[in-house]
N, C-alpha and C positions, 0 to 999 in steps of 0.2 A: 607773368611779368617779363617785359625784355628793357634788360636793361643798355644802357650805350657803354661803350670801352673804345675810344681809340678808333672813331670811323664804321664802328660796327654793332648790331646788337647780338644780345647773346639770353638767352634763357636763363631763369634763376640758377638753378641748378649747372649752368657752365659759367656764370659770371663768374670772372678770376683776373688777377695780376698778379704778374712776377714778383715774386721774393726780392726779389731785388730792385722793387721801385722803391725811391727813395721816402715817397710817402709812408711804405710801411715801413721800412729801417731807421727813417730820421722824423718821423712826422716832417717832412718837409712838404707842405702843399701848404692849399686854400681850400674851403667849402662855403656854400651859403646849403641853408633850411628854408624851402619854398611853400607857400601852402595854395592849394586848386580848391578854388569854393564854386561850384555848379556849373563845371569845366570851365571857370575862368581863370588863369593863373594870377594869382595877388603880388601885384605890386611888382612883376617880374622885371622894368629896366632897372626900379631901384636896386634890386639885389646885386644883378649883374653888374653893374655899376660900381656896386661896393663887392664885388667880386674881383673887379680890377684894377681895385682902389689896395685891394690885399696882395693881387700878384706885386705889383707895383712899389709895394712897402717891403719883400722880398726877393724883388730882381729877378721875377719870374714871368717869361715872357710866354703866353700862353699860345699863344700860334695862330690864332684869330681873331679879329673885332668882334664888339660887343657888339653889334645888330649878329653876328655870324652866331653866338652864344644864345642869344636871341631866339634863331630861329631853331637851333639844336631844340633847344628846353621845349620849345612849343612840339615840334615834333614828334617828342619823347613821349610826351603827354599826350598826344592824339594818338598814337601806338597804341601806349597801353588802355586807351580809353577809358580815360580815370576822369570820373564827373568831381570826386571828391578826396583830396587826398595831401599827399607829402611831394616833396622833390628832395632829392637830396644830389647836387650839383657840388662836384668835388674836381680839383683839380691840381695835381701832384705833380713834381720835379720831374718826375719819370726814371726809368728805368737806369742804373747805375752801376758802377762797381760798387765794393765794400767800401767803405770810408765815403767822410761826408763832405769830401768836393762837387758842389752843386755843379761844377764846368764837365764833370766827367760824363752828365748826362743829357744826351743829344736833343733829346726835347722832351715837352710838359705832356702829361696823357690826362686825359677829361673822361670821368665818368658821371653819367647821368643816371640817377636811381629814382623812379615813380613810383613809387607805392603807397601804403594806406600809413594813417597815423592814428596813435594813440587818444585818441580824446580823454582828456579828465573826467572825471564824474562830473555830473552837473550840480551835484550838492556842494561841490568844493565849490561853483560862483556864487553860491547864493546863501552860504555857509563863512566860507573865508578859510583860510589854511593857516597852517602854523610856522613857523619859521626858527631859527638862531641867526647868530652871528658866528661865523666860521673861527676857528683856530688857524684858519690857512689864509693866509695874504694873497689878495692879488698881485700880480708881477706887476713889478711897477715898471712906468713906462721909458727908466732912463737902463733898462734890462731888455725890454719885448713890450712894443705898443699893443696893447690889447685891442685897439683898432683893425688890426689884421686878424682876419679870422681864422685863424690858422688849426689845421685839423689834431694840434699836437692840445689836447683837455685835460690832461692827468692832473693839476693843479683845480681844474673845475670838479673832476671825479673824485677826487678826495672829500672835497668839499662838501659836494653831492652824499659822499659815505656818509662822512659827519655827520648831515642832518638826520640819514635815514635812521642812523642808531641812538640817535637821540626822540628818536618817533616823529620828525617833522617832516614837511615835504619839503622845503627849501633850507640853503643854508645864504645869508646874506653875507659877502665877504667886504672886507675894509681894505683899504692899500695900509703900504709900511708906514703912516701915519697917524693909521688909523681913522682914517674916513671912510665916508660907508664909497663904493666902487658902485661892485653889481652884486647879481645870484650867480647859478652857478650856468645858467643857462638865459639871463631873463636881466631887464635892466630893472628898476626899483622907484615906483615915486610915495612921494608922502603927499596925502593932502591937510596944511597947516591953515585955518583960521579963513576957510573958503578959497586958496589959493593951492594951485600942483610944482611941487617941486621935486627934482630929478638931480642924481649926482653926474656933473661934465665929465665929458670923453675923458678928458685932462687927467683924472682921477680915478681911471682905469675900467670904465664904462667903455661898452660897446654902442656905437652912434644906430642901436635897432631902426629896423621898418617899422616896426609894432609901438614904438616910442615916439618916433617921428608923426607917427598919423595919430598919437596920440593930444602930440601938440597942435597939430593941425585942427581936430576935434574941441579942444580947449578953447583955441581960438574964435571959433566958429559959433562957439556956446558960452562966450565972455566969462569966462574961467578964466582969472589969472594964470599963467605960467611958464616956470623961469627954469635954469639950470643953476643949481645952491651946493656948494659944499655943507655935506651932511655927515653928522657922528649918530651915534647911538644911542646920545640924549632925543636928539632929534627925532630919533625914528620912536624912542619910547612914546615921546609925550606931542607924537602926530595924533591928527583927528580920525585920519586913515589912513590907508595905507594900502599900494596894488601892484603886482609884478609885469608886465609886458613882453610877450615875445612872441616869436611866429607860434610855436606849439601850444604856449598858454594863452595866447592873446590876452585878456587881461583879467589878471587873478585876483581876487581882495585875500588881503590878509590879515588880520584880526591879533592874533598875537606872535610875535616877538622876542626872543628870550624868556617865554613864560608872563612878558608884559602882555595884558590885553591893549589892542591898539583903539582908542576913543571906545566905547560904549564893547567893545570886543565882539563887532557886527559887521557887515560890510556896510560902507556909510554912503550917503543920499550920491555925492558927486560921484563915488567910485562905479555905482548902476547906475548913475545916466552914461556915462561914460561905455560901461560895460553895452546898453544894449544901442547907442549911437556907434559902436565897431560893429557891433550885430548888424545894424540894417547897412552898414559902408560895406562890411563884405557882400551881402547881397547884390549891391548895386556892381561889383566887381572892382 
């Protein structure tokens, strides 16, 4: 694996940064989560795009255009000559004194990391997975727009514990409201009464790729679907119900707080849905 740092690659075993970038002291960066399906990188300007839609939302000028990010990423990737795999495109304040004056640091450092990903089992798509509702709140947006993808998770890792010791794989989190948000990695939709509905950015959702082509797929296949504010009535008494994101692309989820969600199966819309991502990745 050779990963990028700053102009340069470097082997796994030497990739490193300074103790003192601000990413590792303050979480202060951005990252996006890419995925290469039969060496074609998916969906690669979106990301970038919303890469610099996040420097942008923290006054971080990265030091190059997005066609320039562009050609980095694609580079990366024919390097390591990955037909199938992960990106992980990060990019930090950079290197600093102690204290968290972002001006003290002369410029942003880009690391590019190719390598493999985890795949789910495939009995969790065809199965469905379990879920809660988190004891931990999303940050709410008048605090940290969770539109910025900011490399600082510990609020999702919590989250994330939550489920795990509760025996689920996900945990669903609500804002200070208590509206449903997102997962802790994944955005959330129900399907109600043959229509897909999804919680707005607004309400402390992340505006996903994996969501966006999900709407686009809706559309395409005369599937109603809308952005709803949604509670945890809502989500009890959906018909279905399916997570979306670059690593899970789209999960069924079946129960809920120990609620089974419609027949407690993955339901008819949620696989067509499921293997119409299946052939668009293909297609690249």
């Amino acid at each position: 694996m050779k990963i990028y740092i700053d102009g340069k690659y470097y082997d796994e075993k030497d990739a490193a940064i300074s103790v003192f970038d601000h990413g590792f002291l303050y979480g202060d960066g951005i990252f996006e989560g890419i995925r290469i399906y039969n060496g074609r990188i998916f969906r690669l300007s979106s990301h970038v795009r919303r890469l610099f839609e996040s420097a942008k939302g923290i006054y971080l000028n990265i030091g190059i255009e997005q066609n320039a990010m562009e050609k980095l990423v694609t580079e990366a990737v024919a390097l390591n000559q990955k037909r199938d795999g992960y990106i992980r495109l990060i990019v930090t304040r950079g290197d600093g004194p102690l204290g968290i004056d972002p001006f003290k640091c002369p410029r942003a450092k880009i690391i590019i990391i190719v390598g493999d990903i985890q795949i789910y089992p495939r009995e969790y798509y065809s199965q469905g997975i379990s879920a809660l509702t988190s004891s931990y709140r999303r940050i709410p947006a008048d605090c940290f727009d969770v539109r910025i993808k900011s490399v600082n998770y510990l609020n999702n890792v919590l989250a994330k514990m939550e489920a795990h010791r509760a025996g689920c794989l996900e945990s669903i989190m609500l804002d200070h409201n208590g509206y449903v948000a997102e997962c802790t990695g994944d955005n959330i939709f129900i399907v109600k009464e043959g229509a897909l509905f999804t919680p707005p950015a607004y309400q402390g959702a992340l505006e996903g790729i994996t969501r966006a082509e999900v709407f686009k797929m809706a559309l395409t296949m005369g599937i109603p679907a809308q952005e709803k504010t949604l509670t945890r009535f809502d989500l009890y008494n959906a018909d279905e119900s399916f997570l979306t994101g670059t690593a899970a692309e789209i999960m069924p989820v079946v129960i809920i707080d120990g609620n089974p969600i419609g027949p407690g199966k993955p339901g008819i819309i949620t696989e067509k849905l499921i293997q119409a991502f299946r052939s668009l990745i293909k297609q690249g």
